[in-house]
C-alpha angles and dihedrals in degrees: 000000000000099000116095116267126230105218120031119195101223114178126217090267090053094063086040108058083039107049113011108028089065101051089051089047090062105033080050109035096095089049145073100244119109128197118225118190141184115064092314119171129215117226108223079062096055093055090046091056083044091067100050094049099036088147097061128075128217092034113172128188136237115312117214127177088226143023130166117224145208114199112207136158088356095300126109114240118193112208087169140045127183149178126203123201131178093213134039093238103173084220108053090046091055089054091046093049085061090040101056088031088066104034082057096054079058099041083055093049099053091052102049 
């Protein structure tokens, strides 16, 4: 157990909160933007989805690993959207192209 291993297992998080978050955290530390991680969903596209499936119940937006936030008049603006990945797997990218192009569409719609 305590020799080095030759293969360790990271997640995308764990590239994440030890090479990118930090980085955020410093170009962004004299300034109003937040980062918020972990699947999380924006709520403009939620409601969005909402409209297009108006028939189902239980819709949910989008959900990113990582969006950065203004917070202004008590509501919640994304300026940023993002998706981390550990390979460079042809396939993922293409999904979270689609993703990020339509959450962006929405991202775009909320604010203006």
């Amino acid at each position: 157990m305590l020799q080095k291993q030759k293969k360790i297992d990271f997640t995308e998080y764990d590239y994440f909160t030890t090479i990118w978050q930090p980085m955020f955290n410093i170009l962004f530390e004299k300034s109003n933007i937040r980062m918020k991680t972990h699947e999380s969903t924006f709520f403009y596209s939620t409601e969005a989805k909402k409209e297009q499936y108006h028939d189902s119940k239980n819709v949910i937006g989008f959900k990113v690993d990582v969006q950065l936030l203004i917070d202004h008049d008590g509501k919640e603006y994304d300026l940023c959207s993002g998706e981390l990945a550990k390979e460079d797997d042809h396939d993922k990218i293409i999904l979270d192209k689609a993703k990020l192009n339509r959450e962006s569409k929405d991202d775009l719609d909320c604010i203006l």
